[in-house]
C-alpha positions in Angstrom: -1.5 7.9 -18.7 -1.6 4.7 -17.5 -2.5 3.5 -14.1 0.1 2.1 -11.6 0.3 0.8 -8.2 2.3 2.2 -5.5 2.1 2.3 -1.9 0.2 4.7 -0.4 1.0 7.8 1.6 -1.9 9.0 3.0 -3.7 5.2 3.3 -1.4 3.7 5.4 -1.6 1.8 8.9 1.7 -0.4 8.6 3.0 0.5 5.1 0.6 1.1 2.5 0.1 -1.6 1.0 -3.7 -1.9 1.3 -4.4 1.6 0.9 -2.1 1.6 -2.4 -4.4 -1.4 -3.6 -7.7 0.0 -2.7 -6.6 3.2 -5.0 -5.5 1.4 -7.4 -9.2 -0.5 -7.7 -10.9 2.4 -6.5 -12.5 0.6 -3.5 -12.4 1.2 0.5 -9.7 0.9 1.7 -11.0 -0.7 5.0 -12.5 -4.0 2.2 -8.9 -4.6 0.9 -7.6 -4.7 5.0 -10.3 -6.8 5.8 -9.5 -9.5 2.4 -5.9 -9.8 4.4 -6.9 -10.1 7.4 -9.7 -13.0 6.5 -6.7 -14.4 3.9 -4.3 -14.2 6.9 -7.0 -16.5 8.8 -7.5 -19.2 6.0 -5.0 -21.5 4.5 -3.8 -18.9 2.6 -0.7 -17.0 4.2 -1.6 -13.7 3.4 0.9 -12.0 5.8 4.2 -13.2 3.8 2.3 -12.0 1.0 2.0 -8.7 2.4 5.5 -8.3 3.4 6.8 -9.7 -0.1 4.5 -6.6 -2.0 5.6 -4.1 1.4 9.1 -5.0 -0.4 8.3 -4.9 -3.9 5.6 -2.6 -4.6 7.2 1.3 -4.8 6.2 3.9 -2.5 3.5 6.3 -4.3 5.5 9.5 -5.3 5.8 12.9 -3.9 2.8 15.1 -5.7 5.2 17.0 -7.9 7.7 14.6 -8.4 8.2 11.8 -11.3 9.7 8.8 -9.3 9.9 7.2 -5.6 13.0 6.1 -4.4 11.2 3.9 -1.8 12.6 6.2 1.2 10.1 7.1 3.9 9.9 11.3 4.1 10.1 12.3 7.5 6.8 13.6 8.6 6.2 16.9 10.4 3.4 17.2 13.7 0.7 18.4 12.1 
Protein backbone atom coordinates (compact mmCIF):
# COMPACT_ATOMS: atom_id res chain seq x y z
CA UNK A 1 0.00 0.00 0.00
CA UNK A 2 1.30 3.05 -0.87
CA UNK A 3 1.84 6.04 1.25
CA UNK A 4 -0.45 9.22 1.05
CA UNK A 5 -0.74 12.46 2.62
CA UNK A 6 -3.72 13.70 4.31
CA UNK A 7 -4.52 16.03 6.99
CA UNK A 8 -4.32 14.96 10.21
CA UNK A 9 -6.79 14.23 12.88
CA UNK A 10 -5.13 13.82 15.88
CA UNK A 11 -2.04 16.42 14.90
CA UNK A 12 -3.79 19.30 14.53
CA UNK A 13 -3.61 22.96 15.98
CA UNK A 14 -5.33 24.93 13.00
CA UNK A 15 -6.14 22.22 10.45
CA UNK A 16 -3.72 19.60 10.10
CA UNK A 17 -1.68 20.41 7.80
CA UNK A 18 1.67 20.06 9.72
CA UNK A 19 0.77 17.15 11.61
CA UNK A 20 -0.43 15.37 8.25
CA UNK A 21 3.20 16.30 6.83
CA UNK A 22 5.18 15.27 9.76
CA UNK A 23 3.37 11.64 9.44
CA UNK A 24 3.72 11.46 6.21
CA UNK A 25 7.87 12.00 6.75
CA UNK A 26 7.79 10.40 9.93
CA UNK A 27 9.26 13.41 11.84
CA UNK A 28 7.94 15.70 14.83
CA UNK A 29 5.50 17.27 14.28
CA UNK A 30 6.60 20.38 16.30
CA UNK A 31 10.02 20.54 13.28
CA UNK A 32 7.41 20.78 10.40
CA UNK A 33 5.38 23.86 12.55
CA UNK A 34 8.48 25.38 13.28
CA UNK A 35 9.84 25.14 9.07
CA UNK A 36 6.36 27.41 8.57
CA UNK A 37 6.64 29.52 10.98
CA UNK A 38 10.58 30.37 10.10
CA UNK A 39 9.27 30.17 6.08
CA UNK A 40 6.36 32.51 7.15
CA UNK A 41 9.32 34.94 8.53
CA UNK A 42 11.57 34.88 5.33
CA UNK A 43 10.79 35.96 1.96
CA UNK A 44 9.03 33.02 1.45
CA UNK A 45 5.11 33.36 2.11
CA UNK A 46 4.67 30.28 3.82
CA UNK A 47 1.17 31.18 5.21
CA UNK A 48 -0.68 31.28 1.56
CA UNK A 49 1.05 28.17 1.20
CA UNK A 50 -0.45 26.71 4.09
CA UNK A 51 -3.87 27.76 3.30
CA UNK A 52 -3.56 26.57 -0.47
CA UNK A 53 -2.50 22.76 0.99
CA UNK A 54 -5.43 23.40 4.13
CA UNK A 55 -7.60 23.48 0.75
CA UNK A 56 -6.08 20.95 -1.20
CA UNK A 57 -4.68 18.31 0.78
CA UNK A 58 -7.79 15.76 2.00
CA UNK A 59 -8.60 15.21 5.48
CA UNK A 60 -6.96 11.81 6.78
CA UNK A 61 -9.86 9.19 6.86
CA UNK A 62 -11.99 7.76 9.57
CA UNK A 63 -9.95 4.39 10.90
CA UNK A 64 -12.32 2.01 9.30
CA UNK A 65 -13.29 3.92 6.43
CA UNK A 66 -11.81 4.02 2.61
CA UNK A 67 -12.24 7.77 1.77
CA UNK A 68 -12.57 11.42 3.33
CA UNK A 69 -15.03 13.66 2.12
CA UNK A 70 -13.05 16.60 3.66
CA UNK A 71 -16.02 17.30 6.24
CA UNK A 72 -14.84 18.04 9.84
CA UNK A 73 -16.67 15.13 12.28
CA UNK A 74 -18.00 16.76 15.14
CA UNK A 75 -16.08 15.94 18.24
CA UNK A 76 -17.47 14.77 21.52
CA UNK A 77 -15.92 16.24 25.27
CA UNK A 78 -13.80 13.74 26.07
Amino acid sequence: MSKRLYRSRDERIVAGVCGGIAEYLDVDPTLVRLAFILLSIGPFPGLLAYLIMMLVIPLEPLAGSERSYGIDEPQLPA
